[in-house]
N, C-alpha and C positions, 0 to 999 in steps of 0.2 A: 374555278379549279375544283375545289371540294364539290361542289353539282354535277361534273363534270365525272371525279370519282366514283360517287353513287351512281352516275345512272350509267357508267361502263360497268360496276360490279353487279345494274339492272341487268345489261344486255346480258352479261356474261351470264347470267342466272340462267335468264331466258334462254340462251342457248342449248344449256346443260339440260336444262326439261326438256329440251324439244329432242335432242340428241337420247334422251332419258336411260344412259350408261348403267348399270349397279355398281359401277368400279369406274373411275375415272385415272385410267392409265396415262404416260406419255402419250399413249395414239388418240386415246379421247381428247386428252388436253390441246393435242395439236389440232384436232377436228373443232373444238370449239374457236381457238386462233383463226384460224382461215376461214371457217364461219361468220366470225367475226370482222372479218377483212373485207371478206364479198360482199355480205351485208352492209356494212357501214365505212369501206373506206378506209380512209387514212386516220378514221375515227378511231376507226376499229383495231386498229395495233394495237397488241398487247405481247407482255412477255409470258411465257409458260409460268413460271416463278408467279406471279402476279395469279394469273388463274387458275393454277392450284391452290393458292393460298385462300382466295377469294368464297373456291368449293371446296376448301375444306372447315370454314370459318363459316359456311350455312349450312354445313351439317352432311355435305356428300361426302361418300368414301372416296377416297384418293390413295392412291398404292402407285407410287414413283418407281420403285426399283422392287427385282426379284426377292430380292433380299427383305423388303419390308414386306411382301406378301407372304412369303414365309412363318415371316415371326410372328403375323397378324394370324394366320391360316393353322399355325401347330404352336401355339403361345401356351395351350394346359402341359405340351408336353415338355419343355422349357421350363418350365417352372420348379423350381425346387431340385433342380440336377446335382448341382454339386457341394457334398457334403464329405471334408475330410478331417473329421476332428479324432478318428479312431483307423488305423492302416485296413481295418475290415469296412468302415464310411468308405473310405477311398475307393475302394474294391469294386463295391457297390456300384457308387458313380460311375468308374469308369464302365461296367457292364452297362450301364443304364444309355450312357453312350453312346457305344460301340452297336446295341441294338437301336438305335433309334438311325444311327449313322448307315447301319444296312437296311432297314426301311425307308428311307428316306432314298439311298442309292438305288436301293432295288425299285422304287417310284418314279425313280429319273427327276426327283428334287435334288439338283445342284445347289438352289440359295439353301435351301434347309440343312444342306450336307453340311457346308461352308459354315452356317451358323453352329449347327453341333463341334466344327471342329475350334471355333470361335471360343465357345464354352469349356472347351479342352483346356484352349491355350491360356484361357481365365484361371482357370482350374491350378493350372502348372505356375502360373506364375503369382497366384494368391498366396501356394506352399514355398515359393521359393521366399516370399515377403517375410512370411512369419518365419521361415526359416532361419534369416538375418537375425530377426529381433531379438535384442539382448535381455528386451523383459521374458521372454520364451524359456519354459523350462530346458535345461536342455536334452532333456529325452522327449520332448514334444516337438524341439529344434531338431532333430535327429530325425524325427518321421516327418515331417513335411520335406526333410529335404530327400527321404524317399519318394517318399509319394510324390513328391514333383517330378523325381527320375521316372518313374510310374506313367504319368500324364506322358513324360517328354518321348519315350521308347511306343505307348501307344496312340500318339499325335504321328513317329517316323515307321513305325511296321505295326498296324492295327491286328492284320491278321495270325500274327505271329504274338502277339502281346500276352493272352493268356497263357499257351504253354513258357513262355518267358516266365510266366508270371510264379506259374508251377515248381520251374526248376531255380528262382528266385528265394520263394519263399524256405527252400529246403538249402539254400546256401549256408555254411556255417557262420559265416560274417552276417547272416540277417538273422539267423537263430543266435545269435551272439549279442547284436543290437536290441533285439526286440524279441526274448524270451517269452513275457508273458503273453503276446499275440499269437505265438501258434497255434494254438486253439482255437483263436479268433476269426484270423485270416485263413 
């Protein structure tokens, strides 16, 4: 059985070089299966699961879903997005965003779009956490649970969000809450 294991994860080796993909998608994985099949039979059945694992464990790329190709493909820009420890952090982010969400649109990257709104909805409900917390000052409980409303209004109308955000910040209930950030924000 175990000789049996090594030398299907031979084959399967062998196959992938001969195939010699840079990216081993479903449609590769599937070509190596049937490959596999024709070649050797009833030997040769294998599940997709099993040969992806196989090439990705000798070191080939393998990218399953749109979604991981994405993250793989725009990962430096991902990195370090969301930061609301100040109502003008938050600001930030959410610009940071909303630009990466119309480049991404404007590319016809759907996974990537979906991932940034993913990091949104991180975003909103990280402030909603600390908002709860009772160890939370609570004028620090007070802006995240802005700022969560923030994330939530530019997660349901992106393109409206900033002038929202305009006639927000000049609200007398926000100039009331958070005085010394008008400056800031």
């Amino acid at each position: 059985m175990n000789d049996m294991t090594g030398s299907k994860k031979a084959l399967i080796l062998q196959v992938a070089r001969t195939i010699g993909a840079q990216k081993f998608t479903p449609a590769e994985i599937e070509q190596v299966r049937r490959r596999l099949i024709a070649d050797h039979g009833e030997e040769g059945k294998t599940g997709r699961d099993y040969i992806a694992d196989v090439l990705k464990s000798a070191g080939f790329r393998v990218v399953l879903s749109q979604q991981e190709e994405a993250e793989e493909q725009y990962e430096e820009e991902f990195e370090d997005l969301l930061h609301f420890k100040t109502l003008s952090d938050a600001e930030l982010s959410i610009m940071r965003l909303d630009e990466l969400m119309r480049k991404f649109q404007q590319h016809g990257e759907r996974a990537a779009v979906e991932r940034v709104l993913n990091v949104a909805r991180l975003g909103k409900r990280r402030a909603e956490m600390i908002s709860r917390n009772p160890k939370v000052e609570p004028h620090k409980r007070a802006e995240k649970v802005e700022i969560a409303n923030w994330f939530r209004i530019w997660l349901e109308t992106p393109d409206a969000f900033f002038d929202w955000l305009d006639v927000r910040k000049q609200a007398p209930d926000f100039q009331e809450k958070f005085p010394q950030t008008e400056s800031e924000v």
